[in-house]
OpenMM code with the backbone's topology and positions (N, CA, C; nanometers):
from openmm import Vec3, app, unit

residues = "UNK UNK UNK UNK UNK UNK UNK UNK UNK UNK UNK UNK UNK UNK UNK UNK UNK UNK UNK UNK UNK UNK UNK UNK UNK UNK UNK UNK UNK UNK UNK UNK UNK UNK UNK UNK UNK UNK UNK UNK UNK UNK UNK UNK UNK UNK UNK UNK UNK UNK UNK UNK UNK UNK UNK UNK UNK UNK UNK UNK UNK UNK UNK UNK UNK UNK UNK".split()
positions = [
    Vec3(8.6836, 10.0770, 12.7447),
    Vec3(8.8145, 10.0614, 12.6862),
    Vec3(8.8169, 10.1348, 12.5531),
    Vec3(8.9217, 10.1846, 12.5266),
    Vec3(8.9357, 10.3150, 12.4140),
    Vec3(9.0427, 10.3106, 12.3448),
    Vec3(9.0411, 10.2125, 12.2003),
    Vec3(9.1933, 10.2172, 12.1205),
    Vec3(9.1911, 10.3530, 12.0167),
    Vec3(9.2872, 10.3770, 12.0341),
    Vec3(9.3324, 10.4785, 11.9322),
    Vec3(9.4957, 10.4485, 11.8976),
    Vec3(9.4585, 10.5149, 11.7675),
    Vec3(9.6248, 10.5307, 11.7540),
    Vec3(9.6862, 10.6446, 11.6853),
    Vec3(9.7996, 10.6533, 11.7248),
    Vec3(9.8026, 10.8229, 11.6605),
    Vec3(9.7927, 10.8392, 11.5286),
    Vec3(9.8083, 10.9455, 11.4649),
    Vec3(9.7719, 10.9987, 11.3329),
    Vec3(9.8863, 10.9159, 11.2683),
    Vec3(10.0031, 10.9524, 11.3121),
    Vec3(10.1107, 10.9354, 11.2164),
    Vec3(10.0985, 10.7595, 11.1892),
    Vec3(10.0410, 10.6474, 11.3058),
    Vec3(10.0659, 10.5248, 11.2809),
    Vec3(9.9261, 10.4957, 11.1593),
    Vec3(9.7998, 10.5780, 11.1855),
    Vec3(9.7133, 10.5552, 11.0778),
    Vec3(9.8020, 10.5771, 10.9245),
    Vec3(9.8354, 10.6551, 10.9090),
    Vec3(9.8907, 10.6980, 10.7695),
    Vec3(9.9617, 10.6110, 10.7180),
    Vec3(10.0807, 10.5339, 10.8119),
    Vec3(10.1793, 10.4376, 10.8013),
    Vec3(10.0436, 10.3145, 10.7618),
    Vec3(9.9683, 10.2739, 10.8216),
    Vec3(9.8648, 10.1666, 10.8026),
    Vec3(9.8224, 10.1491, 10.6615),
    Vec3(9.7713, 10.3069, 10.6589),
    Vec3(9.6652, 10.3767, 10.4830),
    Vec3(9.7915, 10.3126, 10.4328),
    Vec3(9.9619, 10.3427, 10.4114),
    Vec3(10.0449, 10.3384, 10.3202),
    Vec3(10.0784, 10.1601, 10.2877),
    Vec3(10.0658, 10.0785, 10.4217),
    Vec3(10.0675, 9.9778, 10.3955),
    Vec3(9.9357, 9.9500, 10.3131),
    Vec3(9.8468, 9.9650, 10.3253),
    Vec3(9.7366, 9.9245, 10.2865),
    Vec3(9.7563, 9.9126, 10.1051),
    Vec3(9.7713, 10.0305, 10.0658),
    Vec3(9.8220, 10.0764, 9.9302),
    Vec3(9.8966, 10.0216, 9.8921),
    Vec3(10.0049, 9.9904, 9.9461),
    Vec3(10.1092, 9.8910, 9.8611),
    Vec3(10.0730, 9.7053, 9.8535),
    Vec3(9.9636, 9.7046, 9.9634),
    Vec3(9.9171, 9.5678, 9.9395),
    Vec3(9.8255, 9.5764, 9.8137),
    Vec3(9.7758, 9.6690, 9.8014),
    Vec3(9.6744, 9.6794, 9.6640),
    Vec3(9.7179, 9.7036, 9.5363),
    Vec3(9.8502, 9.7231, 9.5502),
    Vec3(9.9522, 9.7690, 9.4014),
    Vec3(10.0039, 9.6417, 9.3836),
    Vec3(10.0493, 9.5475, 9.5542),
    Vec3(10.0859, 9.4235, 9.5056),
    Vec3(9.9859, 9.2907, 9.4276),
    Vec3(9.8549, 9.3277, 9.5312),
    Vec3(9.7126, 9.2244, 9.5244),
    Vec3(9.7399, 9.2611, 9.3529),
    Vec3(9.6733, 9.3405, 9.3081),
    Vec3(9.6932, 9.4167, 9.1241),
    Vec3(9.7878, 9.3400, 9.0442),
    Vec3(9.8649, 9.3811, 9.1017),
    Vec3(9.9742, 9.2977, 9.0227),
    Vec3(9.9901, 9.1918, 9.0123),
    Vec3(10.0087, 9.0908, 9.0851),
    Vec3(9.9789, 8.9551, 9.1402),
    Vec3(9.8593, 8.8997, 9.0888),
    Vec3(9.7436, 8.9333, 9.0578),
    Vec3(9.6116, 8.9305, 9.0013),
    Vec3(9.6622, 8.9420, 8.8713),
    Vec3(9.7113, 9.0542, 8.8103),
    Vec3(9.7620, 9.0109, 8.6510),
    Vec3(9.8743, 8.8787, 8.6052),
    Vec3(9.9234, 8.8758, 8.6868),
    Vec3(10.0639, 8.7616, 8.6820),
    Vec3(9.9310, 8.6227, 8.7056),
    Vec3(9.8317, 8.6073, 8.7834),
    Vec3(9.7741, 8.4987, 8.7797),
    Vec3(9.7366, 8.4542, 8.6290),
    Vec3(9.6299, 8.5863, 8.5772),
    Vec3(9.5779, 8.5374, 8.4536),
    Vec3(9.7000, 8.5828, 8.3200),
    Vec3(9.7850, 8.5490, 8.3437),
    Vec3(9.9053, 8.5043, 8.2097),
    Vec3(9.9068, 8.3896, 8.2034),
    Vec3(9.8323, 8.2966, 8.0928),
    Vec3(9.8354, 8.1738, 8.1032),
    Vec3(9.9490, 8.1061, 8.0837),
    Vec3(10.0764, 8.1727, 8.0432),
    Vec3(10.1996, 8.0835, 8.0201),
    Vec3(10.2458, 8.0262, 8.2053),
    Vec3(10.1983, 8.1413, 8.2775),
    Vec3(10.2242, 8.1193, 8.4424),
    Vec3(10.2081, 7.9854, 8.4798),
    Vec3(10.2624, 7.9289, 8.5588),
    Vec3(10.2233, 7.7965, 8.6502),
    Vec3(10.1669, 7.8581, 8.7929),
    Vec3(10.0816, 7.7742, 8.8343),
    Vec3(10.0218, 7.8525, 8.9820),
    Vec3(9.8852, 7.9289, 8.9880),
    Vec3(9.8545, 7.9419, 8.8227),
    Vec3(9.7351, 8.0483, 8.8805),
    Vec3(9.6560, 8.1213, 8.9705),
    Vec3(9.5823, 7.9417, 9.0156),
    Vec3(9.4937, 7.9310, 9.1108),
    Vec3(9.5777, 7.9769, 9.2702),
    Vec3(9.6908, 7.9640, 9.2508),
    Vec3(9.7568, 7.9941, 9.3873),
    Vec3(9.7572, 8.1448, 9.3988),
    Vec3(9.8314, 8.2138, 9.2808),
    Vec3(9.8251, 8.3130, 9.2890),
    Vec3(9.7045, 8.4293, 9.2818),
    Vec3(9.6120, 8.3619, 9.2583),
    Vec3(9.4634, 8.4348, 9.2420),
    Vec3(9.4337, 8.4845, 9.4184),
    Vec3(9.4771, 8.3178, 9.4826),
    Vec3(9.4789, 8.3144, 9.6165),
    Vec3(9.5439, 8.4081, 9.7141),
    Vec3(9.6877, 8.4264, 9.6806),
    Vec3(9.7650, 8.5647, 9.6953),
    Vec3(9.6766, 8.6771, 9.7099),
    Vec3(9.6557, 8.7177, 9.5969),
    Vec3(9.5985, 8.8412, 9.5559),
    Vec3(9.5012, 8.8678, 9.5947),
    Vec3(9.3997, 8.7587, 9.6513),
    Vec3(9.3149, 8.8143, 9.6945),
    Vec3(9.3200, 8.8295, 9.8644),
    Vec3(9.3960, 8.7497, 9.9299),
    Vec3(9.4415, 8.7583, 10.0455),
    Vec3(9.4945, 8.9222, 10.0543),
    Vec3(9.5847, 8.9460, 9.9506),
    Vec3(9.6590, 9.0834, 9.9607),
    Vec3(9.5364, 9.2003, 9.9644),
    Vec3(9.4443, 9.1567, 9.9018),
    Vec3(9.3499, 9.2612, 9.9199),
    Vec3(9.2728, 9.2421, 9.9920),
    Vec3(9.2171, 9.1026, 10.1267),
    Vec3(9.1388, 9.1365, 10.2029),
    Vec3(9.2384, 9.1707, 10.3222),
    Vec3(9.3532, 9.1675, 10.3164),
    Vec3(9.4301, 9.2301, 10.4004),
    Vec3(9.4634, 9.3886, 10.4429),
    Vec3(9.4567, 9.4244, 10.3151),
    Vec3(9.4320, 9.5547, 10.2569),
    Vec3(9.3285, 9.6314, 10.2939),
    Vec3(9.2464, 9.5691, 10.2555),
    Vec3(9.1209, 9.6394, 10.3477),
    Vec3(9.1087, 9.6469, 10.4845),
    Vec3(9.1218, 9.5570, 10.5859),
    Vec3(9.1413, 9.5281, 10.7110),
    Vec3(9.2395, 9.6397, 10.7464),
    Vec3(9.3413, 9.6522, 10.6874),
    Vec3(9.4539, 9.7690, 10.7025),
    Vec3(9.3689, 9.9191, 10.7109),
    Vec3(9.3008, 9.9353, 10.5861),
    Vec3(9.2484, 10.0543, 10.5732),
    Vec3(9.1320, 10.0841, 10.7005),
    Vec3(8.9930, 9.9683, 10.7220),
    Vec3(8.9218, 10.0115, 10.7936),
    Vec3(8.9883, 10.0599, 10.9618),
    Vec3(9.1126, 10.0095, 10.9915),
    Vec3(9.1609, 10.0235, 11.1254),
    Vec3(9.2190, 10.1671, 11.0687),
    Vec3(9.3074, 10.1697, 11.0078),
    Vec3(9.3289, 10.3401, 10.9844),
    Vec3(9.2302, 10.4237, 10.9783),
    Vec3(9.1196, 10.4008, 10.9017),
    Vec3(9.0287, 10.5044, 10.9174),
    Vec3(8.9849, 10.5084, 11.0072),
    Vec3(8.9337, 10.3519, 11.1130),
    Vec3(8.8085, 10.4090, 11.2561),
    Vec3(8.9376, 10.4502, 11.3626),
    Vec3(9.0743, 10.3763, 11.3967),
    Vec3(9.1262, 10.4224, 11.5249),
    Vec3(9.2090, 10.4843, 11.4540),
    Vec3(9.2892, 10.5714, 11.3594),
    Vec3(9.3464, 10.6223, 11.3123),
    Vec3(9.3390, 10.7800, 11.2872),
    Vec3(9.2516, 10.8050, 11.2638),
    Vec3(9.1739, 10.9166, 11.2284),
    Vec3(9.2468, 10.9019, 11.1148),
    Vec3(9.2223, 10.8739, 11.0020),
    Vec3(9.2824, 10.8550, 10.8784),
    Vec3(9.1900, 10.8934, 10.7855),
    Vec3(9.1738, 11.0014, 10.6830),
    Vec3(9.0735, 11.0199, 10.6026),
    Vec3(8.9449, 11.0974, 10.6271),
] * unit.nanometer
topology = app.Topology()
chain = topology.addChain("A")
for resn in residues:
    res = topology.addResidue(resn, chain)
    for name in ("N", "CA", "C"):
        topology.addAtom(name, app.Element.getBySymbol(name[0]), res)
């Protein structure tokens, strides 16, 4: 059995990937503002956003041909 996916859906993947990591970033600074309520939630966010992120990227790069 043989997944692939075309070029153009890897790129779309890489692009999601990137904007989860601009959001994870951001979201990660908004945690540590201590006037914030939530911290700990939002630490949680952010880091979700970035192991999501990654998961995004490694499928673009192996069935994607991405990179």
């Amino acid at each position: 059995m043989s997944l692939a996916l075309a070029h153009h859906t890897g790129l779309i993947l890489a692009q999601v990937a990137g904007l989860l990591l601009v959001f994870g970033g951001v979201w990660l600074v908004a945690a540590q503002v201590t006037r914030l309520r939530h911290s700990t939630a939002r630490t949680v966010v952010a880091g979700a956003a970035f192991a999501a992120a990654g998961v995004l990227l490694i499928i673009a790069v192996h069935w994607g041909h991405v990179g």
